[in-house]
Structures are given as C-alpha cells and as structure tokens.
N, C-alpha and C positions, 0 to 999 in steps of 0.2 A: 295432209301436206304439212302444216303446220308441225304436227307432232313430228314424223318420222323424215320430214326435212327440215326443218324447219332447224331442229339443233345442232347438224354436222352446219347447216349454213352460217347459222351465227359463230360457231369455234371458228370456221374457216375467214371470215369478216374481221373476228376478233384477231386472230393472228394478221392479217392483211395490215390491221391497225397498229397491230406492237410493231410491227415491221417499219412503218411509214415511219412510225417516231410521232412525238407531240407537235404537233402545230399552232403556236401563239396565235392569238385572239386579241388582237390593243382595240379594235372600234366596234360601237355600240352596233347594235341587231339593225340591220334597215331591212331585212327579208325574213319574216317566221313563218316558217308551215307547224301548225298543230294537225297532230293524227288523234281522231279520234270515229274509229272505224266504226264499231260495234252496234253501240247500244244509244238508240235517242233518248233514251231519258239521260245520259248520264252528258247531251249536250247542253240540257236545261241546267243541270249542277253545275255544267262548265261556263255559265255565261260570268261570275265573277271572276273569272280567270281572263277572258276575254276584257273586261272590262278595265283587269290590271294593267294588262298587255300594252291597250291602247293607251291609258295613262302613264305608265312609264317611257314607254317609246312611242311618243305620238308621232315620230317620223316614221315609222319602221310599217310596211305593207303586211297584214298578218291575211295569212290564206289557213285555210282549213282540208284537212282531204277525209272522206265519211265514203260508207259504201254506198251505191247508189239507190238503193232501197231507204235509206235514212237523209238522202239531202232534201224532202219534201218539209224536213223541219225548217230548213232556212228561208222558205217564205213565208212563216210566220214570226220568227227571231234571227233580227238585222244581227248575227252576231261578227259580219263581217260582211262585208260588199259581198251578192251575190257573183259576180266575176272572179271571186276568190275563192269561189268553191270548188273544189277538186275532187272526182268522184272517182270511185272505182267498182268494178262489177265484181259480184258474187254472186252470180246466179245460178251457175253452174261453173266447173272446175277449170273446161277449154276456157268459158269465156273470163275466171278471173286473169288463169295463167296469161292469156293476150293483153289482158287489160293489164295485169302489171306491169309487162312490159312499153306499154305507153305509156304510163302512168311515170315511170321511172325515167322515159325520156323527159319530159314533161318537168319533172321536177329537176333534173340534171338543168334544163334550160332557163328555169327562173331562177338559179344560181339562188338558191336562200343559205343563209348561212347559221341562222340556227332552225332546229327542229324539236318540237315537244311533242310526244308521245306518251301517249295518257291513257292508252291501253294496260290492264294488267296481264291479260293471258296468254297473249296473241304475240310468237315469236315473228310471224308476216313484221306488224310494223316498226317492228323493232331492225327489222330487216332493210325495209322499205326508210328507215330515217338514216341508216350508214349509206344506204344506194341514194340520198337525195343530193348528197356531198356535202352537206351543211360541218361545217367545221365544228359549233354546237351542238350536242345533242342530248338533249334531257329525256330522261326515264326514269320510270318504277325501276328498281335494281335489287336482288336478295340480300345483297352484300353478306353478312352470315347465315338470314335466314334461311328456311326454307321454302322453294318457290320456285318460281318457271324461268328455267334458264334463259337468256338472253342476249347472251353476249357481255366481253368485257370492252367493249366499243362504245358503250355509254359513258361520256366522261363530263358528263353533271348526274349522278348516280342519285336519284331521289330514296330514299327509303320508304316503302310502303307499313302505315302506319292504322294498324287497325282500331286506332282507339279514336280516332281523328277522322270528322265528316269528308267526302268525297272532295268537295267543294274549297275545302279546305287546303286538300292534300294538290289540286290544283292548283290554287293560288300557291302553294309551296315549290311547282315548276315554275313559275314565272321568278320567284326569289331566288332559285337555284343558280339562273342563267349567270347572274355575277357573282354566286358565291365559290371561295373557294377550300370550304371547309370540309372533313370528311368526318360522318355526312354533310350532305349539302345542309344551308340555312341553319347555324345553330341561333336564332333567337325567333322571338315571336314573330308570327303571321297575323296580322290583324284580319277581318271580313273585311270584302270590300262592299257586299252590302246584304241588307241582311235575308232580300227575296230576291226571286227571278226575277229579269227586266221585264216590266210592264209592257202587257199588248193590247194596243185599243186597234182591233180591227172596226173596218167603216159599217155603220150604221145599216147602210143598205146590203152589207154583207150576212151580217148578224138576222136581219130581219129575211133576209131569203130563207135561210136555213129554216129560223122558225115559223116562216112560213108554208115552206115544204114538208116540215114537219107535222104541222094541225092539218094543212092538205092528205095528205098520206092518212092520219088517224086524228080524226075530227074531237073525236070524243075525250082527249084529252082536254080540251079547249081551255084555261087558264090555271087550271092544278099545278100546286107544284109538282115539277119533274124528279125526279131519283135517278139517276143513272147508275148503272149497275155493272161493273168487269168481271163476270166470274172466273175468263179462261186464266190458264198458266203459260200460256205460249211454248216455250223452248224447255221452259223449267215449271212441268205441273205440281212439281213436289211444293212450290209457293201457294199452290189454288187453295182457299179456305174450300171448304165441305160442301159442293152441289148441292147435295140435298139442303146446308145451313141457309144459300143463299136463297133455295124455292118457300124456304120459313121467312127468309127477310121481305123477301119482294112481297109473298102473303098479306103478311102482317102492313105492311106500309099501303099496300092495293085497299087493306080494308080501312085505313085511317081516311082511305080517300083519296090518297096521293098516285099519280101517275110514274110508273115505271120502266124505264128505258134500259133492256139488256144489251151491252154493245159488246163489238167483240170486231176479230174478221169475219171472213168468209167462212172458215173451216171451224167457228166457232156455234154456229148453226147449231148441232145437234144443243147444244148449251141454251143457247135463245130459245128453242122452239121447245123446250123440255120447261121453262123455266115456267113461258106464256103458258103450257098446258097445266101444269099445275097449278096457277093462278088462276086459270079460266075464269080470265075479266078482262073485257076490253082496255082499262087502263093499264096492263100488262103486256107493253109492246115488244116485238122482238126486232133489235135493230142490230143485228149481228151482220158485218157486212154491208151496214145501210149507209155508215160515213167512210167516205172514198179518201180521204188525209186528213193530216193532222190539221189544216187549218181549217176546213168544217169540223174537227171535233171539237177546236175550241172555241170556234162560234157556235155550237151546242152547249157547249160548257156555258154558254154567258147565258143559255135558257135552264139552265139546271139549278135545279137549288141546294143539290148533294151528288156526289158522288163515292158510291163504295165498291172498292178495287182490289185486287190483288197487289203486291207489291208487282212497280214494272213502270211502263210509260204512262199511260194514261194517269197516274198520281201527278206524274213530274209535268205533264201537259197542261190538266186541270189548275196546276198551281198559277200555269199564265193567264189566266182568267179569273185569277182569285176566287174560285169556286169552295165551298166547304168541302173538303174530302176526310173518305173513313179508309186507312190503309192496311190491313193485313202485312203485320211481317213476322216470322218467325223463324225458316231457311234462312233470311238475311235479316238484317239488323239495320233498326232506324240511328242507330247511332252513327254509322256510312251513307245511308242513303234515305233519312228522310226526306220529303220534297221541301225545297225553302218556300216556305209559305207558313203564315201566322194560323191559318184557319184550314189547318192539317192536324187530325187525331190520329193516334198510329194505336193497332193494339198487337200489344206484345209481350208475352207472357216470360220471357228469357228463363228458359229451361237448360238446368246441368248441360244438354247437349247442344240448344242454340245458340247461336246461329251455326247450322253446319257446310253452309256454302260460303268457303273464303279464297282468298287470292294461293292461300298453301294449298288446296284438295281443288284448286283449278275447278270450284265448283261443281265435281265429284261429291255427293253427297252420302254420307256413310248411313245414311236412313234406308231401313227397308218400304219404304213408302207410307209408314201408317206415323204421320206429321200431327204428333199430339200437340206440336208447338199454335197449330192453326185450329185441329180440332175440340183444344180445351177452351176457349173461345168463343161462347153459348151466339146461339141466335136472337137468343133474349137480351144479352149484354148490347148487343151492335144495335138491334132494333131500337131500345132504351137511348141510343145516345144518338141514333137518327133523329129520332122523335124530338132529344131535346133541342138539335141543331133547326128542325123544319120550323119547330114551335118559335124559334129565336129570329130566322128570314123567311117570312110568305110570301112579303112582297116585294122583296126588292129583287128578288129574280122571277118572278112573274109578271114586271113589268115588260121584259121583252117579248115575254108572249104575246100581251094585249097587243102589243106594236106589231108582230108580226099576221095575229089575224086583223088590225086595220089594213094592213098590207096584202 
C-alpha cells in the first residue's frame, strides 16, 4: 500500500496544497501530534524531543499516534499523558485500512495545528499528517537527495542528515516549527540531555519479576545474570552469527555466570538451540518468557549485562541503566547508538557499512554473508563481558537477593 499508493496519494495531496495557497501561521503551537509509528526503540531516542517540546511550549497539549503493537512502551515512559496516545492498527491490511479511517476522523477533531513526523520511510504518515489538518507540518524531506518521495506538502521540510544521531535530528523538528530558513534551523541544536529519561519502576514491581524468575529456574539463584538478543526480527541481515552467540553464552555459563536468551515467541528455535548447546542448567531459554516491554525492563534491573543485536531491546535496557554490548554494522551507531553512558557498540565500519539507509529504504545491497558482524570474534565480546561483569557483581545482584527474600 504504502509503495504502489502511497506515491500517486502524496502527488495528489501535494497538488491539493499548491492549489489551496500558503496559509499564515502568527500563534504559537497549543495542539501537537507527533507520528512516530514504526519502530519503539527509536521512541526511547525521541524522548529529548519530547522533553524540548514541553519546555518550549509548556501550554501546548502534545499527543503522539504509534501503532498499536508499540503503545505498550508508554507505560513505562511518561513521554506524554497516557490519554494522549493515539493508536493505530496494523495488523492486518482490512483492519489498518478501517483504522485509518478513524484515526483520521479522530485527528480532524482534536483540531491540532501542528504535526511532527519522524518517520523516514513510511509515505502512510506522511499522509496521515496532511489529513490531520494541522496548518504545521514537519518532516524528513529529500529536498535534492535521494530518498522516499513524500509529498511537497511538508512545509517545515527537515533534511535528513546521516552524519547526525537520531536524537538529534529530532530535536531538529522541534527547532524547525519556527524556523524559516531553507533548510530548516541553520544554527546549532544543542542536547537536551544527554540519556534516556530515567525509570524507577516500584520495588514490588521489580521484585515480582525476579522473583518469578528464581521460581521458574531456581538454580540460578544469586549469579550474575547475562541476557542475551540473538534474534534479527524484521531485518536478520543485523543478527551477529548463531553459532558466535552459542560461543558467547558458553563461555560465560563456564565463568559461572547465568544466562537469559530472550527473544519473542517465534524466537524459540534461537533459545532452545542456544540452551542445548550449553547444556547447563544456568542456560535459560526465555524466548517468549517476558510479555512487554515493562517486565523486560524490570528484568533489566536483574541483569547485569546485556548483549543484543542492534534493535529495541539496546534502546530499552538503556532505561534501566543496564550495561549493554551492541552489535552494529547494517546500521551505524553513529544514528542509532542507545543514549546511555554504559553502552559498548562494536563496529567494525567496512568500505560497505552501514548498508541500511534512509536512501536503499533499508534494502540492503548484501547478499547475506554480513562480514560487518561476522568479523567480530566471540573472543573479542566474550573479553569485554568479562571485563564489564568483573567491574558490577553486585550491584545488580542485589535485586535478586531481594526477590528470593520475596
């Protein structure tokens, strides 16, 4: 839909808008919808955008619309009143098509007059922010690049800026809304801070989890934890090497240390492949085992490492201040490290990476064999686990004791 409609709709939009003529703007924002549909990690990037938002226009209502597989992040990050979330289905093709149409009523109603869209691939909300009516409208835009058409209906036209963190280029929509320079904002963007917003979930929270945890597999009982992402989700061409990660988990099973493979459901063959290699009870497979994001990052406050693939779980972990080891080489930490001080990224930047960008719409020109992850030993990660576990025993082994008193 998006592809083979998605671009006659935006020409057809775009012309609607040359037609109408320019419409002045004299009074500040009192109603902003942000679109940011896709991807939850890249809600965790957006929270210093949010945080601008509200300190610029502390009168202005700011809502958010996410698909509805991704609003289970917002009750773990206040990043706006829950009543301000606005959801849309993708679960199937009938029920988005319905749902946009509500969706579109919906927003016609709360009359918001500006709109931020912080999608880069996705002509939908590029669509979805001309149909909100918002006289505002910020976007990613090609202007001479090359890139994914959109409409010439964005008229705060951000430039997408590959040299510049995600986080950044955010806070770069919020400076847009009053600029009137082409491009948008020609001076500096300062941070607005320099991690994720802290989350202290309650104590009794924390301690259910790891108490369900020593419940379910006893024998862990005060080790420190490892948690482990091997899957690639959507995009496998990111997974560092299966077999490298039945070497990592190995190796760490034998220092002693207890190892948590998490994953979803369809991640299974991945967990249950990893434990049988390891064949050791401190080898758990929890693929499937945490039901949202706010039990994984009450898991996260029982871990004492996490190593990922590049993806959510990096940018989740960071809300919990957990150590994490990140895999990137498809994509580039230079966009998308997570804001967190005690995040290692390895990343070998080869002639060809990073090959997933906003121009190849994350089309990747790799025939699958990803030297960028598999040059990347099991010995190098292992080595720099060791030295992170050797550095906290116990500061995150303290909520285990808590959760077996419990």
């Amino acid at each position: 839909m998006d592809r083979f409609l998605g671009a006659p709709i935006c020409a057809l939009l775009s012309l609607i808008d040359h037609l109408r003529g320019t419409r002045p703007v004299t009074a500040a924002p009192r109603r902003i919808l942000v679109i940011l549909l896709s991807e939850m990690g890249s809600l965790v990037l957006a929270a210093p955008m949010f945080a601008r938002l509200k300190k610029r226009y502390p009168g202005a209502s700011v809502h958010v619309l996410v698909f509805t597989r991704n609003r289970d992040l917002f009750d773990v990050v206040e990043l706006t009143p829950r009543q301000n979330v606005l959801s849309l289905d993708d679960s199937s093709l009938t029920g988005f098509a319905l749902d946009a149409l509500r969706i579109v009523r919906t927003l016609r109603s709360l009359e918001f007059d500006t709109v931020i869209d912080c999608e880069l691939f996705s002509r939908v909300s590029s669509i979805l922010s001309y149909l909100s009516g918002a006289r505002i409208r910020v976007g990613f835009h090609r202007h001479t690049q090359e890139g994914l058409y959109r409409g010439s209906f964005i008229n705060r036209a951000v430039m997408y800026n590959p040299y510049r963190h995600m986080s950044q280029q955010f806070l770069t929509m919020v400076d847009a809304i009053d600029s009137t320079t082409v491009p948008v904002v020609k001076h500096p963007s300062p941070p607005e801070q320099s991690g994720p917003p802290p989350v202290s979930l309650p104590e009794d929270e924390v301690r259910q989890v790891g108490s369900r945890l020593l419940a379910d597999f006893p024998g862990i009982g005060t080790r420190s934890l490892v948690l482990v992402h091997p899957g690639g989700g959507a995009l496998p061409i990111r997974a560092w090497p299966l077999e490298y990660y039945r070497e990592l988990c190995a190796g760490l099973v034998n220092d002693g240390h207890a190892v948590g493979v998490i994953g979803l459901s369809q991640d299974k063959p991945l967990g249950q492949g990893i434990a049988a290699h390891c064949r050791s009870p401190l080898c758990l497979d929890l693929t499937g085992y945490i039901k949202s994001v706010r039990q994984f990052v009450a898991l996260c406050h029982r871990a004492a490492l996490l190593v990922t693939n590049d993806g959510g779980p990096a940018q989740f972990a960071a809300l919990a201040s957990t150590p994490t080891l990140v895999f990137f080489g498809p994509e580039t930490p230079v966009l998308y490290k997570p804001l967190a001080e005690n995040v290692h990224c390895f990343y070998l930047s080869l002639p060809c990476s990073p090959c997933l960008t906003a121009y190849n719409h994350r089309a990747t020109p790799c025939d699958g064999d990803n030297q960028c992850l598999k040059q990347i030993s099991p010995e190098q990660v292992l080595a720099k686990a060791r030295e992170i576990l050797a550095l906290r025993p116990a500061a995150r082994t303290a909520v285990g004791k808590i959760a077996m008193k419990g």
